[in-house]
Every structure is written in C-alpha cells, then in structure tokens.
C-alpha positions as CSV (number, residue, x, y, z in Angstrom):
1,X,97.6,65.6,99.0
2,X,98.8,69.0,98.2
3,X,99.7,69.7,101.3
4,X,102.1,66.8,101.2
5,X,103.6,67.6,98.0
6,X,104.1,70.7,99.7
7,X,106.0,69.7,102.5
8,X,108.1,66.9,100.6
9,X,109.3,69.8,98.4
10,X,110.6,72.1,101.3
11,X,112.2,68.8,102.4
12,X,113.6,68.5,99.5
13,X,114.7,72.5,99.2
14,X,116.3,72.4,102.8
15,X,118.5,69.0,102.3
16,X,119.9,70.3,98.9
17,X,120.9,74.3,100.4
18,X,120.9,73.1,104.3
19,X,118.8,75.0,107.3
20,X,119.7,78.9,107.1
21,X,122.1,78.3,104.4
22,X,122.2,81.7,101.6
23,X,121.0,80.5,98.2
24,X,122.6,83.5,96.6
25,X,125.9,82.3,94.5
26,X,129.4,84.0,95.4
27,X,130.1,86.5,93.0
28,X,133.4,85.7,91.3
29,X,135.1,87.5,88.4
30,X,136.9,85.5,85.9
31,X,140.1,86.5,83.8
32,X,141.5,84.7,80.9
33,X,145.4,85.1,80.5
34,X,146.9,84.8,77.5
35,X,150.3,83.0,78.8
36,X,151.6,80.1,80.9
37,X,150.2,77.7,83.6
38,X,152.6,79.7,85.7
39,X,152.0,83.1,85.2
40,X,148.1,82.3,86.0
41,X,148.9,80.3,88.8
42,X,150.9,83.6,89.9
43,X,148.0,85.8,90.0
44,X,145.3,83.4,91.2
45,X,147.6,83.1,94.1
46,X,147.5,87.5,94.5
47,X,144.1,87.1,94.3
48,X,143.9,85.5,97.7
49,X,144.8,88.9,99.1
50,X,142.4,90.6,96.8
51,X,139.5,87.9,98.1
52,X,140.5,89.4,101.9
53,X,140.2,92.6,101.2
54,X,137.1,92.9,99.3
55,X,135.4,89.6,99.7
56,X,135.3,89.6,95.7
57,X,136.8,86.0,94.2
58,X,138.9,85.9,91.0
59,X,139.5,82.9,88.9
60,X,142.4,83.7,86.7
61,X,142.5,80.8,83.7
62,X,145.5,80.7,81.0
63,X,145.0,80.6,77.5
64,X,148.2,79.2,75.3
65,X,149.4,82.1,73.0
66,X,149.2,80.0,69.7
67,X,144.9,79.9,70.7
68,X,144.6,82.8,72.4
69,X,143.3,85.3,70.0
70,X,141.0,83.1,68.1
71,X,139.8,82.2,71.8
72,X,139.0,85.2,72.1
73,X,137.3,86.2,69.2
74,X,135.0,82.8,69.5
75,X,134.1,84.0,73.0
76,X,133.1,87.4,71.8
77,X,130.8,86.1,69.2
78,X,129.4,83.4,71.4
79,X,128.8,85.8,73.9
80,X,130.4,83.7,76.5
81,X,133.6,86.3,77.7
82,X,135.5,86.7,80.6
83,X,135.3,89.5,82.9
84,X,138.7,90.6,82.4
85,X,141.6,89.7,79.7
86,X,144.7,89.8,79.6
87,X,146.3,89.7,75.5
88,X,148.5,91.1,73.4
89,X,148.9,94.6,73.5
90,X,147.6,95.3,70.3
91,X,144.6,93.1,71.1
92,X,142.4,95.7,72.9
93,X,142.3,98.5,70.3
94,X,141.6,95.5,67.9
95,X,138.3,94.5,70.4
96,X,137.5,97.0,71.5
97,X,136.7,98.6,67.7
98,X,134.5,95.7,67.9
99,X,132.5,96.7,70.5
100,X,133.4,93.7,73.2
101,X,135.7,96.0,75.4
102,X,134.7,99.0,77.2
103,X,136.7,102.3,77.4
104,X,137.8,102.6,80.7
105,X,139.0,105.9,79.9
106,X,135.5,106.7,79.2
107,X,134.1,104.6,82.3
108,X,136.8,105.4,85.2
109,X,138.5,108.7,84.0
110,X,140.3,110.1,86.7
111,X,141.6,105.8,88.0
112,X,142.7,106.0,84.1
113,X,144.6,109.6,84.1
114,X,146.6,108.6,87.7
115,X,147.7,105.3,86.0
116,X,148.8,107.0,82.8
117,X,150.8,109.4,84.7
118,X,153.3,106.2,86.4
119,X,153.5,104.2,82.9
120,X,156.3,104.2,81.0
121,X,155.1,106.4,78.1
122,X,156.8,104.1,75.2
123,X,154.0,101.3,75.8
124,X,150.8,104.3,76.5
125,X,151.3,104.8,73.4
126,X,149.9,101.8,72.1
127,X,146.9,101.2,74.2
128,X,146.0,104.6,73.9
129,X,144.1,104.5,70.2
130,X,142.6,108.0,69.2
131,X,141.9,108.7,72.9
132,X,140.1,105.7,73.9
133,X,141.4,103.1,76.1
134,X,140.6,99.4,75.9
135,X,143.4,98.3,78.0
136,X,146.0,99.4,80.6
137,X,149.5,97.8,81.0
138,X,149.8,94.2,82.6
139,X,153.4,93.6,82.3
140,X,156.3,94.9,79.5
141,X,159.2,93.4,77.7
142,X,162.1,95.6,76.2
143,X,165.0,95.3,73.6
144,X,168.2,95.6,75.3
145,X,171.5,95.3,74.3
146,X,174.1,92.7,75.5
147,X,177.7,92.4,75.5
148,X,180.5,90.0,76.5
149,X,182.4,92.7,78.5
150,X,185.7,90.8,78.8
151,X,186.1,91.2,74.8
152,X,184.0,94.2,74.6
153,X,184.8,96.8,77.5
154,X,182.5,99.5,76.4
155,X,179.4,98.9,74.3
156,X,178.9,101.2,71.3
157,X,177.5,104.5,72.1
158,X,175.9,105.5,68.1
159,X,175.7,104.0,65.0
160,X,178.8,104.8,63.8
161,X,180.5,103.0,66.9
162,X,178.1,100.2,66.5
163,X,179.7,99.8,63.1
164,X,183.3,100.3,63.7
165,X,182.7,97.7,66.3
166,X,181.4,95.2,64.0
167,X,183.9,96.0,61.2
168,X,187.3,94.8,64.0
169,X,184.5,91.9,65.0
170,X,184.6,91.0,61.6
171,X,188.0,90.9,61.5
172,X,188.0,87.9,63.9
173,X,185.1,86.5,62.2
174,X,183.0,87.3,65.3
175,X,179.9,89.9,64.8
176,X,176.4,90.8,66.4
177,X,173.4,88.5,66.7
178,X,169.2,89.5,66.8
179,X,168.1,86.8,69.1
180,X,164.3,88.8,69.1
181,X,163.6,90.7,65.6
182,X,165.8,89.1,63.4
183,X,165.0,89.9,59.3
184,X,161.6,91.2,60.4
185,X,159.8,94.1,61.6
186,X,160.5,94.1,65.4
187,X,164.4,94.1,64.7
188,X,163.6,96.8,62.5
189,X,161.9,99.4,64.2
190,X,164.5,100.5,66.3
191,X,166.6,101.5,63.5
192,X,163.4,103.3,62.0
193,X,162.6,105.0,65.0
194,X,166.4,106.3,65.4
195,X,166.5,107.4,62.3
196,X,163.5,109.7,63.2
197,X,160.6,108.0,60.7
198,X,158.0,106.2,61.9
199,X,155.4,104.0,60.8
200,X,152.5,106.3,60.2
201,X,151.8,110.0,61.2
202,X,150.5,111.3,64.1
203,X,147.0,110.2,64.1
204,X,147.8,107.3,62.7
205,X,145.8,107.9,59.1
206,X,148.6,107.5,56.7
207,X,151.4,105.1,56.9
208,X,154.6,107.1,56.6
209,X,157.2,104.4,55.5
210,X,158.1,105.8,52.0
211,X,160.5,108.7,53.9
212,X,164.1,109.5,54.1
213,X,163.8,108.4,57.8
214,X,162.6,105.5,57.0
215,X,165.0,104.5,53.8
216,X,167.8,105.5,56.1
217,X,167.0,103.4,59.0
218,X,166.7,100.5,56.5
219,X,169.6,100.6,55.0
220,X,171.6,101.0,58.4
221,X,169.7,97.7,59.1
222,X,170.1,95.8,56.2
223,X,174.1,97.0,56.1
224,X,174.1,95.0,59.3
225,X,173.4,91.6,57.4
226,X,175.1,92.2,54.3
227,X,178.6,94.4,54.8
228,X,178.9,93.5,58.9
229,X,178.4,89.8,59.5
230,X,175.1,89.4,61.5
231,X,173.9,86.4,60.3
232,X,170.6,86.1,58.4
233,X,169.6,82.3,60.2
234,X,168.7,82.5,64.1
235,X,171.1,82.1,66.0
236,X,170.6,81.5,70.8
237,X,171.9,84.7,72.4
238,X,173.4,82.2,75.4
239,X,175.0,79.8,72.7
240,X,176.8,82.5,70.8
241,X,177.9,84.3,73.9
242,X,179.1,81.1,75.2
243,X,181.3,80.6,72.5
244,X,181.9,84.2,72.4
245,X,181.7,84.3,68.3
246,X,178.9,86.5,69.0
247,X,180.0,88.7,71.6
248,X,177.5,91.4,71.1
249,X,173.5,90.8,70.8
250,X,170.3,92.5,70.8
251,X,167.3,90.5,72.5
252,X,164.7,91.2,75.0
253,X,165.2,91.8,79.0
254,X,164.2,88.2,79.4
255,X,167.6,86.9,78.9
256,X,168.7,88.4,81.9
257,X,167.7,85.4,83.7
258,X,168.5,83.1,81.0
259,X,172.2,84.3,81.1
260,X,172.0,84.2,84.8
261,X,170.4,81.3,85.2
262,X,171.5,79.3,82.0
263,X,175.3,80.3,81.9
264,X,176.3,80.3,85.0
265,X,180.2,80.0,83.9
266,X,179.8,83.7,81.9
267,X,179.2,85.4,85.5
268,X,181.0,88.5,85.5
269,X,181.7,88.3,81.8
270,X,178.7,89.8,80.4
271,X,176.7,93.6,80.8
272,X,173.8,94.6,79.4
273,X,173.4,98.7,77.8
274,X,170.4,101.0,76.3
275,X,170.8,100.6,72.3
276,X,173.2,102.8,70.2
277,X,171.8,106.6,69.4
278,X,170.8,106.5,65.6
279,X,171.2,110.5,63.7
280,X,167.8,111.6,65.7
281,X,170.1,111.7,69.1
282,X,167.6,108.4,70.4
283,X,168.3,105.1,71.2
284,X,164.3,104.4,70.7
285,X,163.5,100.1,71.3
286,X,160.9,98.2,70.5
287,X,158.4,97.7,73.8
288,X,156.0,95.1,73.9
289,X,153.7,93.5,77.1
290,X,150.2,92.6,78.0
291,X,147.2,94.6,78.4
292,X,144.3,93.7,80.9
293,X,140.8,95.1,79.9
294,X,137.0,94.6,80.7
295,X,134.7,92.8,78.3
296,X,131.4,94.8,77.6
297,X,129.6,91.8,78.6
298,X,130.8,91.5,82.0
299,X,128.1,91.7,84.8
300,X,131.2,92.9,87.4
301,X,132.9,95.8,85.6
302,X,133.1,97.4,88.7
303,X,134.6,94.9,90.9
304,X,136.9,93.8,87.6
305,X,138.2,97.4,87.8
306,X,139.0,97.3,91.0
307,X,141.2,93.8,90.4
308,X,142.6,95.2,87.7
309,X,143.9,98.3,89.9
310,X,144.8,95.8,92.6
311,X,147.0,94.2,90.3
312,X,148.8,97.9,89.0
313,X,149.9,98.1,92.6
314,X,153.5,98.1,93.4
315,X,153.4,95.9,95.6
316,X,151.5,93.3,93.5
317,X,153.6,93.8,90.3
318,X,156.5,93.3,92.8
319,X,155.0,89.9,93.6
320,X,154.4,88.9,90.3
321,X,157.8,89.9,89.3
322,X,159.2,88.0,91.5
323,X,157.4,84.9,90.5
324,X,158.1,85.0,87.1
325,X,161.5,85.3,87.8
326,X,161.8,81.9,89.8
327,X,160.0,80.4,86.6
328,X,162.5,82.2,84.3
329,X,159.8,84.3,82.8
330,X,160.3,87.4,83.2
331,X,158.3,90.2,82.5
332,X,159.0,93.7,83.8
333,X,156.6,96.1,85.7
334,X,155.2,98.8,83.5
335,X,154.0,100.6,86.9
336,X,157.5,103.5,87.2
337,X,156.6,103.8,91.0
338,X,157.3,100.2,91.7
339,X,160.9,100.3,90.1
340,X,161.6,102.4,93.2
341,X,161.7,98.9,94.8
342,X,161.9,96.8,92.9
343,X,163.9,93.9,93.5
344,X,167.2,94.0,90.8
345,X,170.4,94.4,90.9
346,X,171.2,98.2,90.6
347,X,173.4,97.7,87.4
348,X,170.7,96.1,85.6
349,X,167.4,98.4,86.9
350,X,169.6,101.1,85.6
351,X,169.9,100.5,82.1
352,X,166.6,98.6,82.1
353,X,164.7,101.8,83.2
354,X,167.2,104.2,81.1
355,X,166.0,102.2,78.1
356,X,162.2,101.8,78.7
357,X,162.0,105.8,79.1
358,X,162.6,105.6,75.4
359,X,160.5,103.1,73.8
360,X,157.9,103.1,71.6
361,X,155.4,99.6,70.7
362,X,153.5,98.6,68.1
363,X,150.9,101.2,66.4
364,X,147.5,101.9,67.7
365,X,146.2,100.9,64.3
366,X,143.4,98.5,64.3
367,X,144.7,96.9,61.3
368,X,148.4,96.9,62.5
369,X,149.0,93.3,62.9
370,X,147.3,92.6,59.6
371,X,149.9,95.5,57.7
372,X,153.3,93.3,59.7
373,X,153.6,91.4,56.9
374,X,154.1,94.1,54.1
375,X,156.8,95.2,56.2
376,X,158.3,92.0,56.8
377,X,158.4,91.8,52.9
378,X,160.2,94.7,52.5
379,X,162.8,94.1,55.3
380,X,163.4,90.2,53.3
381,X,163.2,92.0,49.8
382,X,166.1,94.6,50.6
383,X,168.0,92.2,52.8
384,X,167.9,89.3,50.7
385,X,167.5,90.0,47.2
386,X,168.9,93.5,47.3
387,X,165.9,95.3,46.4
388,X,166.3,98.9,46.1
389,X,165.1,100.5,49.4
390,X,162.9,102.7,48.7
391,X,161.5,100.8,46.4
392,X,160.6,98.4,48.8
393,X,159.3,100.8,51.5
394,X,157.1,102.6,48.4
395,X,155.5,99.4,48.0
396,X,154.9,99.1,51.9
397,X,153.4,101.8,51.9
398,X,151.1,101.1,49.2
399,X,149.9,98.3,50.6
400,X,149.4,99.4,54.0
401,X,147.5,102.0,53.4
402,X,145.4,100.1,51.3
403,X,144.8,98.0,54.9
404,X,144.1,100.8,56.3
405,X,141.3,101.8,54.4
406,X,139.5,98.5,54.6
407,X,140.0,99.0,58.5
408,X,138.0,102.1,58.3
C-alpha cells in the first residue's frame, strides 16, 4: 500500500512540473514606480533588453503619486518591499534613515563614484545626505524660463532687467506668471539661492533662513506679487502665453512639449532662457526628479544594482526620454554623457543644460518635507498680509530648527 501511495505521488509531482521540467522559480526583481501607467510601461518595455542580456526578469509596477509614499511606508513595515524604488527625491534619505534602504555608496563604491562624476551636481546634492547614498538619479525636472519672443526679443539677463521688464509689462497691464512655485517654497528658492542664502548650512545642522540673503531674496520675490503684477491666483503657462497677457513665465522644462504640442499656432513665437542672475552673479533653479534605490530587504541587491545601472545608461535614458515625450511627459536625463545625444532641438538642449549646471534641489534633511510648510507660511505671511520679512523668516527659522531636533 505504501508503495502505491508512493508512486501515485510521483504521478502526481510529474503531471503538475512535467518530465525534466526545473522546479526552481525564475528569479525576477520587482520595482515600484512612483508615476504613471506610462512611464512603467516605458521601462518594463527596457527591461526586455535587460532580460537578454542577463537572463534576469524585471517587473516594473506604478504607484500613483497621491499613494505613493504611504505605500511605501506600509510596505516597509509589513516587510513586503520591492527590490528597487523609484520616489521622490527626498524619499531615500527619508528611508533610508529608517533602515529600509541600503547605502549603495557603502555597498558598490567605485559603480557609485563613476555615476557621481556624469550627474548634474545641482540634484547630487540632494541624494547625497552626510555622505551616504540611498538613491541615485532616475530622471530630473528644472525651472526654466519662457518668453513670447515676438513681444519680448531678449529675456532679462539680472534682476534688475527682470524688473524693468515687468515695470513696461505693467504698463500694458501684461506681467510674469509662476505656473510651478507660485506663493510657495519652490518659486522661492531661486530667488534665495541668488541672493546667496540658503536653507541651512553646510552640514545641514542649522537652518540658515534668518540672514540678509535670505530677507533679500524674499523681498525681491514678494516685490514680484505686490509692486510688479504677477498674480497671486494660478494662472496655465499656455493660456496666458496664448493670450499673450502673460508674455513672460517661469515653469518647469515640461512645458516644452506642452507649448509644442498644445499651441501649435505660437510656433516660432516663443524661446525658452536660464533664469535672471540675482546679486550672487547665479541664476541658481530649483531641480527636482526621481531617485531609484534598493530596499534592505531585497534578496537580489545584486542583480537590482545592476538594473539600476542598466537603466543610467545613455542609451536607456535616451529611450526613456523618448517615450515620455510621445506621452507629453517629459522628464530629462540626469546622466550629462547622454545629453551628448540626446535627441532635442539644439536651441532648447542648450539652455536646458546651461541651466541644470546650476541647480540646486531640495535639502538632504530628513525632516525637510516636514519643515516645507514653515516656509510656505512665511512666503504667504510676507506676500499677503505684509509681514515684515525678517520677521517672518525669524520665525521660520524657529520652527524649523525645532523639526530638526525632533529629527535627530
């Protein structure tokens, strides 16, 4: 009778797996994408080539940004995390405090040293926190500057020529528009930054709002609502350079292909320029992007490293540039070696790169997106209820460094 139970089950065994059939499961890595359908769809479709090479599968899965980083956080605690994520770029330093990313600084120096060397610095910066590096750049997104060039033949070179332009704008009830950053921190920074401040000092253990810098690059912004017609509600950069009451804007590189795409009757009729120098001699924007980084959990760091360097390729940036483009989503590389070739019209990879060489993102301060708000307050405060500057930044800085020491 044994004997027979035996035999049914290696019956059984060889009709569920087949004769000479592997039992051993593909290994596939999977990566959670903090973006569209699309953009997943984009890489899964890389992948492919990746699966050729190295026999190594990759599922890539998108997560909507408005669930993303609680997502994330419930994976972490459930113990149930991808191999690799892609996020916000403040996300890593923010998981990776928690223990659920690995440094790959730590785990793949010399990979990590090569890549640093071809990133735009602006957007190192804030993946890089206090040496350790949870995250390298996925993709990047930049403030730019556009103009109607058939009212505006040359776009203004400082702050002062910013202003003068606004005050004849003015005159023709016509002024400047924020599409991204409007009456909040991102619109701000710029301004900050080219006034030579900065948000905290250099190891990033002291916030440093409550400076001349600072007050001065605050009040250049706020004059820019109150004495030089930008208006405080938001306001489409394509409907007010349509109409061309807003001839000159400041919004990310994304509505390159919204312009180009969307207003097809303003061909020829619009330019696009690095920001105005503020009084440190900079034009410093605002950079933001994705990260993609290795959960601690993962059985496949490895292999998940060597996706992730698949994907920093030129040629596979290229690719995925490309794609977002035909879905009017467009990110740009952060990889400098692939803007060699990459595929943009000269006018616009000029300024585009000009401008990215000097960036700078968000803090590498784990309590960062947390301390947005006090700034956010002040910005509103000075703007709308004509709170005394640095009154406003004092308190600022009050309160974020009171966020920092409950990060610590």
């Amino acid at each position: 009778m044994k004997r027979i139970l035996s035999l049914l089950c290696i019956v059984a065994l060889l009709s569920t797996f087949g004769c000479g059939t592997k039992i051993s499961k593909e290994k596939e890595l999977i990566m959670w994408l903090a973006g569209s359908e699309t953009q997943a769809m984009s890489v899964n479709e890389v992948a492919k080539e990746f699966l050729a090479e190295t026999g190594i599968k990759v599922r890539c899965e998108a997560v909507s940004w408005g669930e993303a980083h609680s997502k994330y956080l419930t994976s972490i605690a459930g113990g149930v995390t991808p191999d690799i994520g892609t996020m916000g770029l403040t996300w890593g330093t923010e998981f990776g405090t928690l223990g659920a990313m690995i440094d790959l600084g730590e785990v793949f120096p010399e990979d990590v040293s090569a890549i640093k060397e071809n990133v735009f610095p602006g957007i190192w910066e804030s993946v890089d926190y206090r040496g350790k590096v949870y995250g390298i750049p996925f993709d990047m997104t930049e403030h730019i500057m556009y103009y109607r060039n058939d009212m505006i033949p040359h776009p203004p070179e400082t702050w002062f020529a910013l202003t003068e332009t606004l005050k004849e704008l003015k005159k023709e009830e016509k002024s400047m528009i924020f599409d991204w950053g409007s009456l909040n921190w991102i619109g701000y920074s710029a301004y900050l930054w080219q006034a030579g401040g900065n948000y905290y000092n250099k190891d990033f253990s002291e916030c440093t709002l409550d400076t001349e810098e600072a007050a001065r690059g605050m009040e250049f912004f706020a004059n820019l609502y109150n004495k030089l017609g930008v208006p405080k509600t938001q306001i489409p950069l394509e409907q007010g350079m349509r109409t061309g009451d807003f001839p000159l804007a400041i919004s990310g590189n994304w509505k390159i292909v919204d312009l180009t795409i969307g207003a097809p009757e303003l061909k020829g009729k619009w330019s696009i320029a690095p920001l105005p120098k503020g009084p440190s001699g900079k034009r410093t924007a605002f950079i933001g992007g994705r990260i993609m980084g290795i959960f601690a959990q993962s059985e496949n760091k490895n292999e998940a490293w060597q996706f992730i360097k698949f994907l920093f390729q030129p040629k596979n940036q290229i690719t995925l540039y490309k794609k977002a483009w035909q879905a009017q989503d467009t990110y740009l590389p952060p990889n400098m070696n692939t803007w060699e070739v990459l595929p943009m019209e000269d006018g616009f990879k000029e300024v585009l790169k000009t401008q990215a060489l000097d960036t700078k993102g968000p803090p590498p301060v784990v309590v960062w997106d947390a301390s947005t708000r006090f700034v956010d307050q002040a910005i509103q405060k000075v703007v709308l209820t004509n709170t005394d500057t640095k009154t406003a930044l004092k308190e600022a800085t009050r309160l974020m460094n009171a966020e920092l020491k409950k990060g610590r």
